[in-house]
Biopython code that builds the backbone (N, CA, C, O; Angstrom):
import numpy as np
from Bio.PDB.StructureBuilder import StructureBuilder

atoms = [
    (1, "UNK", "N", (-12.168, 23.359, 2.636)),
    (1, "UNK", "CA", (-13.013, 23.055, 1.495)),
    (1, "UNK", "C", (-13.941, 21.881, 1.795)),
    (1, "UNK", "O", (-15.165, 21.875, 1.671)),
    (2, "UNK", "N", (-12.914, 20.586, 2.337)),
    (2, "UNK", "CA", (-13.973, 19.325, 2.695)),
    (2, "UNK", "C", (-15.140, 19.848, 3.514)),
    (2, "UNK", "O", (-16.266, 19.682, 3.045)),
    (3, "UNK", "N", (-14.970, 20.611, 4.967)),
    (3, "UNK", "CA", (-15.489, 21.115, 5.885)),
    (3, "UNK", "C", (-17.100, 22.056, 5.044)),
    (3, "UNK", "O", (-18.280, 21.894, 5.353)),
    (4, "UNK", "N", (-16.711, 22.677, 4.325)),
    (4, "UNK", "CA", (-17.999, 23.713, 3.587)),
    (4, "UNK", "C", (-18.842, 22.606, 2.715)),
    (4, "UNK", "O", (-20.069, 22.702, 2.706)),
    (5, "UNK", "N", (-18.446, 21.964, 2.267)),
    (5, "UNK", "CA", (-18.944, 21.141, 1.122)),
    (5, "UNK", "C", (-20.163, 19.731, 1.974)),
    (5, "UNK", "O", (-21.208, 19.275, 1.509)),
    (6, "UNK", "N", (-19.559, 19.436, 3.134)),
    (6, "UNK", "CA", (-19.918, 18.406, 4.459)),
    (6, "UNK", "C", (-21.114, 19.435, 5.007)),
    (6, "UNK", "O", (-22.287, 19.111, 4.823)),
    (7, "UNK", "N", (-20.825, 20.526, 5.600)),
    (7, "UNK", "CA", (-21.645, 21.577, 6.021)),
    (7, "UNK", "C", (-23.216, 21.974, 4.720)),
    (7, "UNK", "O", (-24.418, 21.774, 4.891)),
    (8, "UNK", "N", (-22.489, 22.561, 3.541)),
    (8, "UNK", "CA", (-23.601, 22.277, 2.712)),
    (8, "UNK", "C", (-24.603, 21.420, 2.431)),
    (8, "UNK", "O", (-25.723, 21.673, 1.986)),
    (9, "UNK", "N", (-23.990, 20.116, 2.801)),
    (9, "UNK", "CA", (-24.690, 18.694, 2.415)),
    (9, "UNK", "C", (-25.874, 18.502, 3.324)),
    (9, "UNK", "O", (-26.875, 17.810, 3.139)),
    (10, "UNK", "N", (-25.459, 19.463, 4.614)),
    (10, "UNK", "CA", (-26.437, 19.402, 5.954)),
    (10, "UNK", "C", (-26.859, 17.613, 6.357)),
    (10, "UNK", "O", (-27.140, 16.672, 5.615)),
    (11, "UNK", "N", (-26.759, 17.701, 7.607)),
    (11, "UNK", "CA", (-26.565, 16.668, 8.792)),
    (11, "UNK", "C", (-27.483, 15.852, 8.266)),
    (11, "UNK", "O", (-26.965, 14.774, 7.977)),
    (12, "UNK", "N", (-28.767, 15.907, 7.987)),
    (12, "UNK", "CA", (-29.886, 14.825, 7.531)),
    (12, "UNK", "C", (-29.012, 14.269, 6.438)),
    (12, "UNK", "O", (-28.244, 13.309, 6.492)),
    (13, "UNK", "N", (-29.190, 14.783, 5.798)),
    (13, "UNK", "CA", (-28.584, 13.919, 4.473)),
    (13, "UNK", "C", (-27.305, 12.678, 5.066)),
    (13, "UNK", "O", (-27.406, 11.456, 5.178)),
    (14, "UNK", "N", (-26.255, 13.514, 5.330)),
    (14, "UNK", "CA", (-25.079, 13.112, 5.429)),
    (14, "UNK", "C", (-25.296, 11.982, 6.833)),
    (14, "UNK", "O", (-24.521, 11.036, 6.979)),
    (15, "UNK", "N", (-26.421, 12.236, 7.780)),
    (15, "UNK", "CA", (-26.595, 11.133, 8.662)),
    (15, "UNK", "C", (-26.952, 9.625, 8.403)),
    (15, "UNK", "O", (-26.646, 8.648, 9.087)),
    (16, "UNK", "N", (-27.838, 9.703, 6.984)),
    (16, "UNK", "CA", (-28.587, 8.862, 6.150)),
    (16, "UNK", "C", (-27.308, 7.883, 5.907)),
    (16, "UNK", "O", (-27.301, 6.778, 6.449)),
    (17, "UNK", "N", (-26.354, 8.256, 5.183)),
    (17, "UNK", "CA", (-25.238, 7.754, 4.283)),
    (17, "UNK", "C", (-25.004, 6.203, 5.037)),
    (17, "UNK", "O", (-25.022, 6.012, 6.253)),
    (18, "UNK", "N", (-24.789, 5.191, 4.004)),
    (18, "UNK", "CA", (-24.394, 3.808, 4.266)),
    (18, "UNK", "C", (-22.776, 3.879, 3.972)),
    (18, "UNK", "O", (-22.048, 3.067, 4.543)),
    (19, "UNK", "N", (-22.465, 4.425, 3.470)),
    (19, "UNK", "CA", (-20.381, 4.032, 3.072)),
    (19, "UNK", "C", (-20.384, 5.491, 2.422)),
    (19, "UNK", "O", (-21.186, 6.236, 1.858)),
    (20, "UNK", "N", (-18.877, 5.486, 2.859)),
    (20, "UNK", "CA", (-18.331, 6.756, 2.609)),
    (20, "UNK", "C", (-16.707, 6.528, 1.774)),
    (20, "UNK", "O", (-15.812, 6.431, 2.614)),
    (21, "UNK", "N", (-16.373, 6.464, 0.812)),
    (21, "UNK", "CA", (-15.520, 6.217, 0.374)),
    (21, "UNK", "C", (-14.390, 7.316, -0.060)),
    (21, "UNK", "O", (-14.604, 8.380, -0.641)),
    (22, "UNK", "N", (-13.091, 6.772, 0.385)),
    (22, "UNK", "CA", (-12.188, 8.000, 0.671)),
    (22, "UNK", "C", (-10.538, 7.327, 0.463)),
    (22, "UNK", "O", (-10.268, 6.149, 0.228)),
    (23, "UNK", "N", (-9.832, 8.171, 0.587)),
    (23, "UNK", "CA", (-8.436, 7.839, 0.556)),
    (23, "UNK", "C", (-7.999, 7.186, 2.363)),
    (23, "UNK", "O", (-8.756, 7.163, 3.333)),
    (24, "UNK", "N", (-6.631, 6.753, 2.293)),
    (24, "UNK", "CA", (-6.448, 6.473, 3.519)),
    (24, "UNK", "C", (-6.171, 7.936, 4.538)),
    (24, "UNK", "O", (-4.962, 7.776, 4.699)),
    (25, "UNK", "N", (-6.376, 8.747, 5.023)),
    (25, "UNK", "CA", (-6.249, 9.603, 5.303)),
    (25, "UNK", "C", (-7.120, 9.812, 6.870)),
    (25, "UNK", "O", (-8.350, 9.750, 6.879)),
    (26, "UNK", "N", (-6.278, 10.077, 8.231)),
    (26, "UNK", "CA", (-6.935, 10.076, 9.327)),
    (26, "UNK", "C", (-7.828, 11.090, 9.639)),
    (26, "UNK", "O", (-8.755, 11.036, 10.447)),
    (27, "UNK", "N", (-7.351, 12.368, 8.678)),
    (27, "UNK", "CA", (-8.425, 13.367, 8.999)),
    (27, "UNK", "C", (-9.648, 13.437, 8.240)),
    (27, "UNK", "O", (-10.579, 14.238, 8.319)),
    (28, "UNK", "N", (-9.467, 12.456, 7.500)),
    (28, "UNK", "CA", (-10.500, 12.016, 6.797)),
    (28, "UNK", "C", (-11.945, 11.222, 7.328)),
    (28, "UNK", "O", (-13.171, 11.267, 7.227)),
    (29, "UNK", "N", (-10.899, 10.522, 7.922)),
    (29, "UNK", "CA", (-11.908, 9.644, 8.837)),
    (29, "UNK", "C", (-12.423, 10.044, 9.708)),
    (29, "UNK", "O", (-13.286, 9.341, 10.234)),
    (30, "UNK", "N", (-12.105, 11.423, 10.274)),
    (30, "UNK", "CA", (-12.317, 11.511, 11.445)),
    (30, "UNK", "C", (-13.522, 12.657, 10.852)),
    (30, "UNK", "O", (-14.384, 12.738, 11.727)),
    (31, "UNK", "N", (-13.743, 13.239, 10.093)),
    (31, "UNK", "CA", (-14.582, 14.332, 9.185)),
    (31, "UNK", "C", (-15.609, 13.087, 8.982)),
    (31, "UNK", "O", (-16.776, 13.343, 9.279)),
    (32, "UNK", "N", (-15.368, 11.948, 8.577)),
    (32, "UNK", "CA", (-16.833, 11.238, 7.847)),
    (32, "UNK", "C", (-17.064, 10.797, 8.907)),
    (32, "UNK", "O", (-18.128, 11.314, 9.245)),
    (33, "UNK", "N", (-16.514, 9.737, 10.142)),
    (33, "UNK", "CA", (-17.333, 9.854, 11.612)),
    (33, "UNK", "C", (-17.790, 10.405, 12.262)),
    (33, "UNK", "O", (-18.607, 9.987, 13.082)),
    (34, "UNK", "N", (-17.324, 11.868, 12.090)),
    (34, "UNK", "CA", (-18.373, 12.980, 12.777)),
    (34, "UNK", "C", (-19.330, 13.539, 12.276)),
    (34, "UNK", "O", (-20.155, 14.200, 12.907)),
    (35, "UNK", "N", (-19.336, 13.227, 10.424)),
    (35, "UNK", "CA", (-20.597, 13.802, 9.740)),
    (35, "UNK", "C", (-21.582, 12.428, 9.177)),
    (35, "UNK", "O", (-22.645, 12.582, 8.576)),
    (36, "UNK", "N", (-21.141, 11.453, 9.424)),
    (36, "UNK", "CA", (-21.517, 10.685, 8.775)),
    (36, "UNK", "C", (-21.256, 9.306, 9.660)),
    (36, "UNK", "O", (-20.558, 8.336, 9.364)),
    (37, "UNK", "N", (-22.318, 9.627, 11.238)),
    (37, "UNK", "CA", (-21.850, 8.087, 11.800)),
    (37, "UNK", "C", (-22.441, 7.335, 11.667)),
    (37, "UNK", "O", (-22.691, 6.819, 12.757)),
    (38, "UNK", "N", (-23.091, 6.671, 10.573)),
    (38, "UNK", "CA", (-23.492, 5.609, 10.519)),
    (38, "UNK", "C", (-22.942, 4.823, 9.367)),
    (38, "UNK", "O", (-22.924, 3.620, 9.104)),
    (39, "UNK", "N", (-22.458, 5.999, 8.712)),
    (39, "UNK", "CA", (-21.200, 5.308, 7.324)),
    (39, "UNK", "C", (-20.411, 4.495, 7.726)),
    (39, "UNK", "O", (-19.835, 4.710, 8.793)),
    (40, "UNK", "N", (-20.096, 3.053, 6.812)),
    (40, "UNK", "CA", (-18.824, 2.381, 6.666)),
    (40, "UNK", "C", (-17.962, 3.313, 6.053)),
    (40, "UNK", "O", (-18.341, 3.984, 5.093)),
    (41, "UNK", "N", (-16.957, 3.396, 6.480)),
    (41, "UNK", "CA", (-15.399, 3.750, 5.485)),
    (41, "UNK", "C", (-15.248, 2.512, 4.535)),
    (41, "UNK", "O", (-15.061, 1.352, 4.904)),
    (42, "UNK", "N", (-15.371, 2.992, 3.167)),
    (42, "UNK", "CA", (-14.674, 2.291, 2.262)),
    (42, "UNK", "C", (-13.181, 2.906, 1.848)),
    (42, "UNK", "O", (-13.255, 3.929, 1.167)),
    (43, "UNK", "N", (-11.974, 2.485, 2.124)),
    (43, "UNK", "CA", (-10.857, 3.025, 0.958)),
    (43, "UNK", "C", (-10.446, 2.188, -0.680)),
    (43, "UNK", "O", (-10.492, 1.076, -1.205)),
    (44, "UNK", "N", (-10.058, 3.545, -0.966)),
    (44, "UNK", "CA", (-9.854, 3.010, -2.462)),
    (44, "UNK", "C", (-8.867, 2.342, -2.544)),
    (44, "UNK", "O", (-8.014, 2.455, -1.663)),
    (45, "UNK", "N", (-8.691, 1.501, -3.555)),
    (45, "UNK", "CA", (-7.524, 0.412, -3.561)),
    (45, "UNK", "C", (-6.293, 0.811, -3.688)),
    (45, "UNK", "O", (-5.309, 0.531, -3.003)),
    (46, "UNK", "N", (-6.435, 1.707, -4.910)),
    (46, "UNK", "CA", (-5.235, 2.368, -5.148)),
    (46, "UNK", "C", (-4.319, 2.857, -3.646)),
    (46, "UNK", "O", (-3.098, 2.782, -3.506)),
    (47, "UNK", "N", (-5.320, 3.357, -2.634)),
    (47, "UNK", "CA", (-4.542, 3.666, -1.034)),
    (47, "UNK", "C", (-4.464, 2.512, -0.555)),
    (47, "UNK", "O", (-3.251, 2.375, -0.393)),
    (48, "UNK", "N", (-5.154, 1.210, -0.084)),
    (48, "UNK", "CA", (-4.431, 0.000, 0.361)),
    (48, "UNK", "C", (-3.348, -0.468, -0.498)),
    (48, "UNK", "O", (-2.385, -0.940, 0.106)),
    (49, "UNK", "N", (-3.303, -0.449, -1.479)),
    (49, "UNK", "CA", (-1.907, -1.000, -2.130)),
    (49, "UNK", "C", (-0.972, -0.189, -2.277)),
    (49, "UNK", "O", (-0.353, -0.635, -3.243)),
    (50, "UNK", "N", (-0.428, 0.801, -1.903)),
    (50, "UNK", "CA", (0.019, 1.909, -1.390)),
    (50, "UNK", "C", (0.764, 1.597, -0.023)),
    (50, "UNK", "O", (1.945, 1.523, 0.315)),
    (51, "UNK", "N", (-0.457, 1.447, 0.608)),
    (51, "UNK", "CA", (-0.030, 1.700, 2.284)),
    (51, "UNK", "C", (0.387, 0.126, 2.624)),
    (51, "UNK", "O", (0.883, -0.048, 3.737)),
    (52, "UNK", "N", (0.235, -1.010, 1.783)),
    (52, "UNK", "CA", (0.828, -2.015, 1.969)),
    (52, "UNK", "C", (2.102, -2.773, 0.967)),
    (52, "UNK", "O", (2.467, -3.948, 0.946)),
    (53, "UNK", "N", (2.519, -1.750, 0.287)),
    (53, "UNK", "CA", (3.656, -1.827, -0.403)),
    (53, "UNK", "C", (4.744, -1.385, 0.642)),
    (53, "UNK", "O", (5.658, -2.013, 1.178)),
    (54, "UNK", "N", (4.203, 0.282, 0.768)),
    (54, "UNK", "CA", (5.055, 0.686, 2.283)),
    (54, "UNK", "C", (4.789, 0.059, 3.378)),
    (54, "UNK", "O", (5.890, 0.039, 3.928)),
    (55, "UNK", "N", (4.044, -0.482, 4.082)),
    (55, "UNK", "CA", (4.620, -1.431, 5.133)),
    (55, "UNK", "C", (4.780, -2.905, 4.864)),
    (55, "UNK", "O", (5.873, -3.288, 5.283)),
    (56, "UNK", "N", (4.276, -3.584, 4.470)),
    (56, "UNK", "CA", (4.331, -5.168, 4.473)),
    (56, "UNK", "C", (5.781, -5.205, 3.882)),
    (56, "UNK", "O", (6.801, -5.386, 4.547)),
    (57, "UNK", "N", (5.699, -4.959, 2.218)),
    (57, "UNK", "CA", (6.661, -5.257, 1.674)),
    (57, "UNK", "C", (8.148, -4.753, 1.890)),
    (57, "UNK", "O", (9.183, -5.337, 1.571)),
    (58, "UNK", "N", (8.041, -3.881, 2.331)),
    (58, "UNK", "CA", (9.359, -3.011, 3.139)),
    (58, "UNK", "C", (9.915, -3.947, 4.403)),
    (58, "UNK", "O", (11.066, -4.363, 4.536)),
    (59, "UNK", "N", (8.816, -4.157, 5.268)),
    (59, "UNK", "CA", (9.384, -5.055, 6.593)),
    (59, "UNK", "C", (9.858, -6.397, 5.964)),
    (59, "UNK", "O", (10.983, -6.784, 6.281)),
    (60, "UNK", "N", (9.107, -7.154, 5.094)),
    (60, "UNK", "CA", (9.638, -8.211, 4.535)),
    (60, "UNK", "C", (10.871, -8.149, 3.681)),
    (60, "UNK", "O", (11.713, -9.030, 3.507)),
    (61, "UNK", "N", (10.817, -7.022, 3.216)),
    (61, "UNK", "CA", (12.459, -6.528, 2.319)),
    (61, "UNK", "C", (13.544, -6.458, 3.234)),
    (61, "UNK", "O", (14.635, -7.018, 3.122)),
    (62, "UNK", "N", (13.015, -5.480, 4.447)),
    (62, "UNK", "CA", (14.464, -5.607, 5.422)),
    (62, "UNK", "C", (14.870, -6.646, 6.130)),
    (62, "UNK", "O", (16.047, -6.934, 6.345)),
    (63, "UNK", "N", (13.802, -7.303, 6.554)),
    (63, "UNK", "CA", (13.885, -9.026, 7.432)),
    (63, "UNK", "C", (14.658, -9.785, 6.157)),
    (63, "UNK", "O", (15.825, -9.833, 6.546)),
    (64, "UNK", "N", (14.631, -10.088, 5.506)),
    (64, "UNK", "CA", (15.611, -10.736, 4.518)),
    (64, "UNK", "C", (16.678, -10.749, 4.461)),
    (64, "UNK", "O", (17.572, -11.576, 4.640)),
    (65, "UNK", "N", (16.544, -9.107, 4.011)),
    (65, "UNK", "CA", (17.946, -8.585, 3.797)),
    (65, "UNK", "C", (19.081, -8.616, 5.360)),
    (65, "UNK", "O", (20.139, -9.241, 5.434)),
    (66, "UNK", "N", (18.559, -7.891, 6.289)),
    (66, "UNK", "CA", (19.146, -8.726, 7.691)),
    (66, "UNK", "C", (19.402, -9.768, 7.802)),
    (66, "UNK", "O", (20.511, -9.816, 8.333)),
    (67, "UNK", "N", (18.963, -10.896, 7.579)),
    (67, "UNK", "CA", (19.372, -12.013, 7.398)),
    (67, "UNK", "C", (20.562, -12.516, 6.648)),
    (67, "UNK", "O", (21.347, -13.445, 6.838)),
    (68, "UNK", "N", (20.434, -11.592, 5.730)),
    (68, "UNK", "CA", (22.186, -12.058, 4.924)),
    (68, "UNK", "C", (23.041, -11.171, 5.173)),
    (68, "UNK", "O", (23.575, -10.634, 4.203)),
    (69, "UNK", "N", (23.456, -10.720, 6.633)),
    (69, "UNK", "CA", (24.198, -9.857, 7.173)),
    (69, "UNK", "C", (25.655, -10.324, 6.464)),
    (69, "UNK", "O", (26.432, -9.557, 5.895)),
    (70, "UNK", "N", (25.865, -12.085, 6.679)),
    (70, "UNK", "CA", (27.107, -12.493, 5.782)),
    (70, "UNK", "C", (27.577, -12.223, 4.368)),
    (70, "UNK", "O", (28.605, -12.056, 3.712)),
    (71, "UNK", "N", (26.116, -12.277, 4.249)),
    (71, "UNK", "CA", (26.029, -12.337, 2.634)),
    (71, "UNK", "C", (25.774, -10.843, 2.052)),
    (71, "UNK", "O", (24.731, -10.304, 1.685)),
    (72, "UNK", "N", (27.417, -10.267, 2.117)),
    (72, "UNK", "CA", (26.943, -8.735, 1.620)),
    (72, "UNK", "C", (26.365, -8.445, 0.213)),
    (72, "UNK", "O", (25.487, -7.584, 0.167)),
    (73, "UNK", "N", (26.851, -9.231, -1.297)),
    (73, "UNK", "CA", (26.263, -8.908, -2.636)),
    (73, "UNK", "C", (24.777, -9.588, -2.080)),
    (73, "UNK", "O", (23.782, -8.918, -2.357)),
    (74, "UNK", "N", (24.614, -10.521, -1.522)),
    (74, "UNK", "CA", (23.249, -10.855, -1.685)),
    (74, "UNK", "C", (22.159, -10.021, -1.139)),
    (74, "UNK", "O", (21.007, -9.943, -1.566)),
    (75, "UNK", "N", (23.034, -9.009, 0.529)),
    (75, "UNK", "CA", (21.851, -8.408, 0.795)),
    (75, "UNK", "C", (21.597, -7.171, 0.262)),
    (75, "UNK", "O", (20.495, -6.633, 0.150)),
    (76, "UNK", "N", (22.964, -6.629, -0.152)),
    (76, "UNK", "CA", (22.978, -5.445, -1.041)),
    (76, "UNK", "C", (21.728, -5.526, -2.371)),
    (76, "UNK", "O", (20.962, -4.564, -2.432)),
    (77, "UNK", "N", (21.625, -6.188, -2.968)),
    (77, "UNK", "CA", (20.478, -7.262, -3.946)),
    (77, "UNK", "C", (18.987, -6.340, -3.254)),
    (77, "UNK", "O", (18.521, -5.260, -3.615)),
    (78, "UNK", "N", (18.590, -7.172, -2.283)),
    (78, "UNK", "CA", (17.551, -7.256, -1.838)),
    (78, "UNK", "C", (17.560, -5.923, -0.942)),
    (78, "UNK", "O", (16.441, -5.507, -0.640)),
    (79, "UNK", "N", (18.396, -5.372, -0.590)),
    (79, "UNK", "CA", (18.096, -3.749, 0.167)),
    (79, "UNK", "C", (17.807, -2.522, -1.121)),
    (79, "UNK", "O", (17.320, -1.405, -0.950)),
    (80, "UNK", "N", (18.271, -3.131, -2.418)),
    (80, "UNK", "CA", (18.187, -1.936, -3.268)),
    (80, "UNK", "C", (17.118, -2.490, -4.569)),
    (80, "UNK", "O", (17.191, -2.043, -5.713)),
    (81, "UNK", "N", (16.304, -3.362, -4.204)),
    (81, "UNK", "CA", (14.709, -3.770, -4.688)),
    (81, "UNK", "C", (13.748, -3.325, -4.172)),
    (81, "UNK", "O", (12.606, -3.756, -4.331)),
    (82, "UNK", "N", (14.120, -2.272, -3.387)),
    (82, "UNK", "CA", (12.687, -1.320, -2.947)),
    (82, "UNK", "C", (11.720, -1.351, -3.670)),
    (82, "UNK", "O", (10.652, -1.934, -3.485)),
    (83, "UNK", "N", (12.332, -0.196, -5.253)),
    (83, "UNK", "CA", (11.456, 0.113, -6.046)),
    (83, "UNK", "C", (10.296, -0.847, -7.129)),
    (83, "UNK", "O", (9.123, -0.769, -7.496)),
    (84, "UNK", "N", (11.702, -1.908, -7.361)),
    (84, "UNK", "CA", (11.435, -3.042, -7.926)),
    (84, "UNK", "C", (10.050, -3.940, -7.711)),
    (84, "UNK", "O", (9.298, -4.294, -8.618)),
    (85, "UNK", "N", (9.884, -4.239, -6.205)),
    (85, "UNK", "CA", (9.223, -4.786, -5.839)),
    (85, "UNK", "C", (7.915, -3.762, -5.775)),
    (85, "UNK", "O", (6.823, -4.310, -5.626)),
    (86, "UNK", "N", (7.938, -2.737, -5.846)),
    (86, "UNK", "CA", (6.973, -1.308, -5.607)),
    (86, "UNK", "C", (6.052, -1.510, -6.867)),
    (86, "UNK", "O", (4.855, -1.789, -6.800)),
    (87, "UNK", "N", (6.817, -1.320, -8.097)),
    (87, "UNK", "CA", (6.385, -1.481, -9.468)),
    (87, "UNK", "C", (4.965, -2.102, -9.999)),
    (87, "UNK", "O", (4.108, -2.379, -9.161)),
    (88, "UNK", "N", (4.843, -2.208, -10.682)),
    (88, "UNK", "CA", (3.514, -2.952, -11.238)),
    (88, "UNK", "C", (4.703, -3.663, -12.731)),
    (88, "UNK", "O", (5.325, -2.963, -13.530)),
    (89, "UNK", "N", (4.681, -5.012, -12.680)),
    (89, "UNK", "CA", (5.362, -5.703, -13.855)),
    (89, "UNK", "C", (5.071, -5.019, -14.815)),
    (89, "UNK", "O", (6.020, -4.400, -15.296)),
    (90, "UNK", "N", (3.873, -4.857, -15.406)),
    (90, "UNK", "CA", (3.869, -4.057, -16.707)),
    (90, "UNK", "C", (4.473, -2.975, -16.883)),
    (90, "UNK", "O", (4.495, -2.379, -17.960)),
    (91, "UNK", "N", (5.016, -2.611, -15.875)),
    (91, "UNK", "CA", (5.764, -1.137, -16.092)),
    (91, "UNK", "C", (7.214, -1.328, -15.901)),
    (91, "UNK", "O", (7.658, -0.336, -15.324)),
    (92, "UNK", "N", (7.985, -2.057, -16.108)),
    (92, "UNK", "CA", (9.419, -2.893, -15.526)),
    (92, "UNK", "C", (9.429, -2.943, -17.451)),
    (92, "UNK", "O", (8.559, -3.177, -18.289)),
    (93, "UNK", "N", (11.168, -2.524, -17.532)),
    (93, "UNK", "CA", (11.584, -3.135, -18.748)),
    (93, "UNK", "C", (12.415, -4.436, -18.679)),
    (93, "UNK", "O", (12.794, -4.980, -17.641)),
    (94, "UNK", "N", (12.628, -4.826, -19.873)),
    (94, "UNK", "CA", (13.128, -6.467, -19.670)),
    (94, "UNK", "C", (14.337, -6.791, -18.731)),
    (94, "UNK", "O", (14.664, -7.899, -18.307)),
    (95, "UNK", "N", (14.893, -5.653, -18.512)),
    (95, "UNK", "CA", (16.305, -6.204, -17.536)),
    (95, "UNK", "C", (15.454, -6.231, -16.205)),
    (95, "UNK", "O", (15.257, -7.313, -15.651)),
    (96, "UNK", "N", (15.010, -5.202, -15.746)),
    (96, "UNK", "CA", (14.086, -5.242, -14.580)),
    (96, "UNK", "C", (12.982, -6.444, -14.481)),
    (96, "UNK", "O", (12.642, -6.916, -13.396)),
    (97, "UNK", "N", (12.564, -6.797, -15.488)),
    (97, "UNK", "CA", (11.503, -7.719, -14.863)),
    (97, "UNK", "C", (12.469, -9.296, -14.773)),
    (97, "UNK", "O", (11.988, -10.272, -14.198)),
    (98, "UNK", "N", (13.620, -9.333, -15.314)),
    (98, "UNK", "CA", (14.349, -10.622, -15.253)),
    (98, "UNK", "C", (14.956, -10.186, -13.381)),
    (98, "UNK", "O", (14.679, -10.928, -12.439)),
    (99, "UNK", "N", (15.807, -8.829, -13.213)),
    (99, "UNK", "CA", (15.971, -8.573, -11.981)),
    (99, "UNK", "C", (14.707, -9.067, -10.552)),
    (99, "UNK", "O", (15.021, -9.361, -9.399)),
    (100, "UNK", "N", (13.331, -9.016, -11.123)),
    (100, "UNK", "CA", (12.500, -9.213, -10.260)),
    (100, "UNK", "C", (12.728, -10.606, -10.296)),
    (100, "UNK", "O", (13.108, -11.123, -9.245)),
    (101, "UNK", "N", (12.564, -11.366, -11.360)),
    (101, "UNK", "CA", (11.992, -12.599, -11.551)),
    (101, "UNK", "C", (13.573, -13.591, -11.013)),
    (101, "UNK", "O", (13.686, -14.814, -11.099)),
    (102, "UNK", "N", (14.197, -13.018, -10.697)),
    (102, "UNK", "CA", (15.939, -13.641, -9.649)),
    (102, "UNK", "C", (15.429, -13.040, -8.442)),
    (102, "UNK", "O", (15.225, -13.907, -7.592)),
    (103, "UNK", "N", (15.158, -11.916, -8.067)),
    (103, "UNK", "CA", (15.032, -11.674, -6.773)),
    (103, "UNK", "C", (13.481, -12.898, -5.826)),
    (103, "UNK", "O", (13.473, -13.355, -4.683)),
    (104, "UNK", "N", (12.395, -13.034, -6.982)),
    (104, "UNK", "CA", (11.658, -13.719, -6.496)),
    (104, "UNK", "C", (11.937, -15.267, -6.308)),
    (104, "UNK", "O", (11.403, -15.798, -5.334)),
    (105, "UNK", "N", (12.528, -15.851, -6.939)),
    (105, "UNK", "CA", (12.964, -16.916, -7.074)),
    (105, "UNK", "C", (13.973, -17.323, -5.921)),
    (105, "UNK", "O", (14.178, -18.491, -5.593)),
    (106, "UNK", "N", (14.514, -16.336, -5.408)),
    (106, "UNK", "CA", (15.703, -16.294, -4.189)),
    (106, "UNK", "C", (14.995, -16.048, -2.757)),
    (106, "UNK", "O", (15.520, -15.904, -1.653)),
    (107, "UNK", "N", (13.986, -16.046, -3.034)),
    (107, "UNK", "CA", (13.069, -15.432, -1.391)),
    (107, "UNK", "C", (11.938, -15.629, -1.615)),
    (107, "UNK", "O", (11.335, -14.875, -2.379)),
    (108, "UNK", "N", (11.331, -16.673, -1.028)),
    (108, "UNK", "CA", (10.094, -17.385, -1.398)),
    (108, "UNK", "C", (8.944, -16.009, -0.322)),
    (108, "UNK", "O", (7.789, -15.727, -0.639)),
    (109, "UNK", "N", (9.562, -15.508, 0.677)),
    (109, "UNK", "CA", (9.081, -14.365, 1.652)),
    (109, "UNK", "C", (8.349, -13.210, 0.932)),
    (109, "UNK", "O", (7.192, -12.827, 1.103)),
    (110, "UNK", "N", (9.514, -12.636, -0.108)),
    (110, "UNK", "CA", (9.156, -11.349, -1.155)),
    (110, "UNK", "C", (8.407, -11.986, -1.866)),
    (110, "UNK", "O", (7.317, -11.414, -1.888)),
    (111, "UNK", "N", (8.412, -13.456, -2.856)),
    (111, "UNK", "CA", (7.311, -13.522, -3.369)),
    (111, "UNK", "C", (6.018, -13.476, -3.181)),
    (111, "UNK", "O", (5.256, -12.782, -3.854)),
    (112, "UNK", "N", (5.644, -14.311, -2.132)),
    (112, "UNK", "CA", (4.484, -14.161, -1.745)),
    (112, "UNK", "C", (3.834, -12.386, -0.905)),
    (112, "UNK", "O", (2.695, -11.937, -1.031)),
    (113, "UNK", "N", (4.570, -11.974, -0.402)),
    (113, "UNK", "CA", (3.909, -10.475, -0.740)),
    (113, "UNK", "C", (3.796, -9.690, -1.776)),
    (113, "UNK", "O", (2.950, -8.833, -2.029)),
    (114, "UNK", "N", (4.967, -10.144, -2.519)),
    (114, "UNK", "CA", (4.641, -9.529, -4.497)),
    (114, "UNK", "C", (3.444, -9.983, -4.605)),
    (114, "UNK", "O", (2.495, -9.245, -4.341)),
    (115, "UNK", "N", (3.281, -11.117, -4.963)),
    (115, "UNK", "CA", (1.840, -11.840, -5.173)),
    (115, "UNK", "C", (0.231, -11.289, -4.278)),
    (115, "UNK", "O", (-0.963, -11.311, -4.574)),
    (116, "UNK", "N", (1.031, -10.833, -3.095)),
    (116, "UNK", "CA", (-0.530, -10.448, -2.405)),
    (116, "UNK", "C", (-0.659, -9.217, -2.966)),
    (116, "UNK", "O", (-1.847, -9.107, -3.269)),
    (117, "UNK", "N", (0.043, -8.056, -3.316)),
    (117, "UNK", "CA", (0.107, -7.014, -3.802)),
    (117, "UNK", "C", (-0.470, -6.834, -4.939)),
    (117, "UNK", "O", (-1.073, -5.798, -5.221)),
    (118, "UNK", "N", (-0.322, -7.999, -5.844)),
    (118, "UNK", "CA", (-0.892, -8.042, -7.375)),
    (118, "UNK", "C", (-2.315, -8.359, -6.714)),
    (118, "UNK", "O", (-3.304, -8.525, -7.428)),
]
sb = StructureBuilder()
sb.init_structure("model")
sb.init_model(0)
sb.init_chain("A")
sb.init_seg("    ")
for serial, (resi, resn, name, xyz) in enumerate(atoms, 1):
    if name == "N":
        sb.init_residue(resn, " ", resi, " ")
    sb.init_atom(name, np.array(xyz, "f"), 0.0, 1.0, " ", f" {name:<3s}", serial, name[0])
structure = sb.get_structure()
């Protein structure tokens, strides 16, 4: 479908283009560099905060939690705040956002990627 729609648009046009804005997606990129090389890739936010919930905040969730290899309730805590930390606060009910607001307070690490995330 992308392919017919790129093809329709024909090469002049689509050569012209300054930014091309798209999801994070490699075959994506690789369709607007070949139709469109003089475009910047813009992605939408909604896909960087996405793709940096799943990596940043995940590696910083498990580095923690490794760390309190001794400390089994504590790392048990912080291995099962995946979602928690995933969330958008406004969408957390009051036990959950007090659960966040102990987990942040205990790991100055998770906070500050919560915070870059917001």
């Amino acid at each position: 479908m992308r392919m017919r729609c790129l093809r329709m648009a024909g090469q002049g046009y689509l050569s012209a283009k300054e930014a091309v804005a798209m999801g994070m997606n490699t075959a994506m990129d690789m369709e607007a560099k070949q139709h469109c090389p003089k475009a910047r890739v813009v992605y939408d936010l909604f896909h960087v905060v996405a793709k940096f919930g799943r990596e940043v905040i995940d590696r910083v969730r498990v580095y923690q939690a490794n760390r309190l290899r001794e400390n089994h309730a504590g790392r048990r805590v912080i291995k099962r705040s995946r979602w928690l930390l995933l969330r958008n606060r406004t969408n957390l009910d009051p036990e959950q956002a007090v659960k966040l607001d102990v987990l942040l307070a205990a790991k100055e690490p998770l906070t500050t990627v919560y915070l870059l995330k917001s």
